[in-house]
Structure formats: structure tokens, C-alpha cells
C-alpha positions as CSV (number, residue, x, y, z in Angstrom):
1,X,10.4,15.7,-5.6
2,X,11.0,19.3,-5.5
3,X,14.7,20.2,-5.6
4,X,16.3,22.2,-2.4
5,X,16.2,25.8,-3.2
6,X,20.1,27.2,-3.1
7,X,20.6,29.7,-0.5
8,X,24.0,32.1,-0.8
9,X,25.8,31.8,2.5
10,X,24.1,35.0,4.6
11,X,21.2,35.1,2.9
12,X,17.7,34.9,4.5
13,X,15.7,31.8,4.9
14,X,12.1,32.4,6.0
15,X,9.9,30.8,8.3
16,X,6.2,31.2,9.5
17,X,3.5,29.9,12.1
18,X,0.7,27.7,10.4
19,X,-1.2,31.0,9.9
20,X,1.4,32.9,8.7
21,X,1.0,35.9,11.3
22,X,4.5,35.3,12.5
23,X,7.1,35.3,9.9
24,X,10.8,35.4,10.7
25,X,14.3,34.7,9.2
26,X,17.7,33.2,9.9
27,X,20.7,33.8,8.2
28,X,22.2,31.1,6.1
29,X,23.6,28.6,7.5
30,X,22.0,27.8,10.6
31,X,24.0,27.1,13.5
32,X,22.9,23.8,14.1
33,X,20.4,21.2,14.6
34,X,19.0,18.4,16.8
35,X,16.2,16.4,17.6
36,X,14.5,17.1,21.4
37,X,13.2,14.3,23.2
38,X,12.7,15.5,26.4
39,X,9.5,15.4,28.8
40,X,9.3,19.3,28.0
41,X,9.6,19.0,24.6
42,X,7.1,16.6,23.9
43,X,4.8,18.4,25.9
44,X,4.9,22.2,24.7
45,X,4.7,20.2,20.9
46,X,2.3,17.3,21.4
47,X,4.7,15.0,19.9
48,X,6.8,12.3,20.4
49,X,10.0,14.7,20.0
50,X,10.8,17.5,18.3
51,X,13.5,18.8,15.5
52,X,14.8,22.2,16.2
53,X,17.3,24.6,14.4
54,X,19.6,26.4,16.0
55,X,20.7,30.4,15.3
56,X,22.9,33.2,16.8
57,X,20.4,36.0,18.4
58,X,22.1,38.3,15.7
59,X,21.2,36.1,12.9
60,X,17.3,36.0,13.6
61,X,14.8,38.2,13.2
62,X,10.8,38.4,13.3
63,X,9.8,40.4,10.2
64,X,5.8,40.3,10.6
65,X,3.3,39.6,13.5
66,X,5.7,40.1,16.8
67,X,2.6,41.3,19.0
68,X,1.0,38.3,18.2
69,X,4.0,36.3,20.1
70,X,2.8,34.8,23.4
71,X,5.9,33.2,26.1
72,X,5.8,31.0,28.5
73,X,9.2,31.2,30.9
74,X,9.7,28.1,32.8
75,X,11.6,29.4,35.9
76,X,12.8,26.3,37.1
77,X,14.4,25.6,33.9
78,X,15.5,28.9,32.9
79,X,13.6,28.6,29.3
80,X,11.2,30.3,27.2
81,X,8.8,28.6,24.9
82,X,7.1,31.2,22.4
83,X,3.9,30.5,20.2
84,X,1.7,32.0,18.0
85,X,-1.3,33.9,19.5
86,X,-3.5,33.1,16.9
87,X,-2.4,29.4,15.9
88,X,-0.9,28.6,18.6
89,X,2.1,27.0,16.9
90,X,5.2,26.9,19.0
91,X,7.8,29.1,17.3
92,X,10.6,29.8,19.3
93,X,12.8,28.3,22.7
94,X,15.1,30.0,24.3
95,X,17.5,29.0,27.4
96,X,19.2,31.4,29.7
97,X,22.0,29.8,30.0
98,X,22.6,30.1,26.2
99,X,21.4,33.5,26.0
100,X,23.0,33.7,22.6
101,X,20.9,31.8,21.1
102,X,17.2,31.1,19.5
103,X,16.1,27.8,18.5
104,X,13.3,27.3,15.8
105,X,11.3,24.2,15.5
106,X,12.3,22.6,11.9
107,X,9.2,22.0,10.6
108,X,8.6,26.3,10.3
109,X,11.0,26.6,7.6
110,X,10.0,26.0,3.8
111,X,13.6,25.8,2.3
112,X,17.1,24.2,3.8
113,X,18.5,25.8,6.6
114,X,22.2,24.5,6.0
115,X,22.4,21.8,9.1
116,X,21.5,18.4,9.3
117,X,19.7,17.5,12.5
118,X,22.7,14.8,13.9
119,X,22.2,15.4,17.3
120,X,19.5,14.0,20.0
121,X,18.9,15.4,23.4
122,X,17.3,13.6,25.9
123,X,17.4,10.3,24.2
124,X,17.0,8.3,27.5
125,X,13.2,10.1,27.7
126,X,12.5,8.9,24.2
127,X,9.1,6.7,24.4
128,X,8.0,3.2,23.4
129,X,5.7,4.7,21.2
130,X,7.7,6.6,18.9
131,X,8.7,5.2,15.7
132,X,12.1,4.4,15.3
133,X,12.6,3.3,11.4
134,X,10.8,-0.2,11.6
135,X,9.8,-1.4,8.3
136,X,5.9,0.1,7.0
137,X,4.0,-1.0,4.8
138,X,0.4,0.2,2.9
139,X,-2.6,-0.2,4.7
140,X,-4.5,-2.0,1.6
141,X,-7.8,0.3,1.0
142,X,-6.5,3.4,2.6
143,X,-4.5,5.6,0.0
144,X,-1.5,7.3,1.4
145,X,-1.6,5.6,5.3
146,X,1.1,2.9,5.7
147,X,1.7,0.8,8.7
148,X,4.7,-1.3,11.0
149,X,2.7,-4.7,10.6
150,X,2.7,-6.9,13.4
151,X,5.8,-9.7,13.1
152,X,4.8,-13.2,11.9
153,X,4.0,-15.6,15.1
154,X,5.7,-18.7,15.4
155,X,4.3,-21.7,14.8
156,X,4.0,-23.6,18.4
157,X,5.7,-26.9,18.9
158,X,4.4,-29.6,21.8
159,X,7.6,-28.4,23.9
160,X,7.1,-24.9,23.7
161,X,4.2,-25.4,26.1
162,X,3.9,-22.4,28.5
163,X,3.5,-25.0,31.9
């Protein structure tokens, strides 16, 4: 395993969309970070939640491809979601009532970011379907896929009769 790059307090760490059109930067450390799982979320990424980072407005900048930023405002909500015209990668959400603020998803950084992601929001939206840590094992004859295989069944005794 690669070891974590070491970042000097204040200085840049860099982020891109899956092209690399839109590159941007936060100073180090990031403000925080936390794991979405809210209907909203899981929508704008396709996924069963999402890991942001948070930064001060101040600290961020886009440094290449800012015409090729798209937004969608949600009025309703009061927030922004902003992607990538050409990948369509969602780079950046914004709330109004945290106008202060830009959060990043995780996954568009290549080094640390200084924060842990220790906090969930909307944990009572999280799905049956998302993977919560069970044991996986390898899928024999598929390289690299593992698997949460299915528990052991009981063996059925004359009393455990269902009528």
C-alpha cells in the first residue's frame, strides 16, 4: 500500500472529475467530513450514500475547467449540486443555509484531506441494500470479486414444523 502523501498545514490538495476537465483545491486540513445517506444523495450519486469533505468557501478554489461546471439548484431545499459537463461526475454541493461552505465528494481527492469521515447524515434513510461491514469472502473463480455468503441453515428438527 501506498503511503499517505504529507501535506503542510495550508497547503493545497487537489482534486479532479473522472476526466480531469475540472480540477480544484482545498487548503489543508479540510474542515470536515461525513458520510450522506439521504434520498438526495443517493440520487444525484447513484449510490447507496455518499462521503463528502467539507471546506470554508475561502479555502477552495477551481483551478481548470470552470465553464465546464453544470448546477442544478433544488429550490425547495435551498441546495446546489454541481457536475462535470463532460463526465458528468458530481463535484460539488452547496446549501444556503451554510453559505460558507463547499462540500466535495471524497472520492475526487488523490491524497488525504486531514478529516476522517465520523459523521453520518441521514442514517434513518440508509437502505437494506447497503453493506454494512458483514463478513465477505472470495467468489472462488472470479479474481478480485468477494462476496457476504449466505448464513448456514439450520438443520430442521420434527418440532420445528411450520403447522
Amino acid at each position: 500500500m501506498k503511503k499517505p502523501e504529507k501535506i503542510a498545514p495550508g497547503g493545497p490538495v487537489r482534486g479532479h472529475c473522472l476526466c480531469g476537465t475540472v480540477q480544484f483545491e482545498i487548503d489543508f486540513p479540510a474542515r470536515w467530513a461525513w458520510h450522506d445517506h439521504s434520498r438526495a444523495t443517493r440520487q444525484a450519486h447513484g449510490a447507496a450514500y455518499a462521503t463528502y469533505v467539507g471546506s470554508w468557501r475561502k479555502r477552495f478554489r477551481v483551478t481548470a475547467g470552470e465553464a465546464e461546471i453544470r448546477r442544478f439548484e433544488d429550490k425547495a431545499s435551498g441546495t446546489a449540486r454541481s457536475f462535470c459537463a463532460r463526465c458528468g461526475t458530481p463535484l460539488f454541493y452547496e446549501r444556503a443555509r451554510s453559505p460558507h461552505m463547499v462540500n466535495i465528494p471524497r472520492a475526487l481527492f488523490e491524497s488525504r484531506t486531514g478529516r476522517q469521515p465520523l459523521y453520518h447524515i441521514g442514517i434513518e434513510e440508509l437502505q437494506e441494500w447497503t453493506y454494512t461491514g458483514e463478513p465477505l469472502v472470495p467468489l472462488k473463480g472470479f479474481p478480485g470479486v468477494v462476496w457476504e455468503r449466505p448464513g448456514r441453515k439450520k438443520k430442521r428438527t420434527p418440532n420445528d414444523e411450520p403447522f
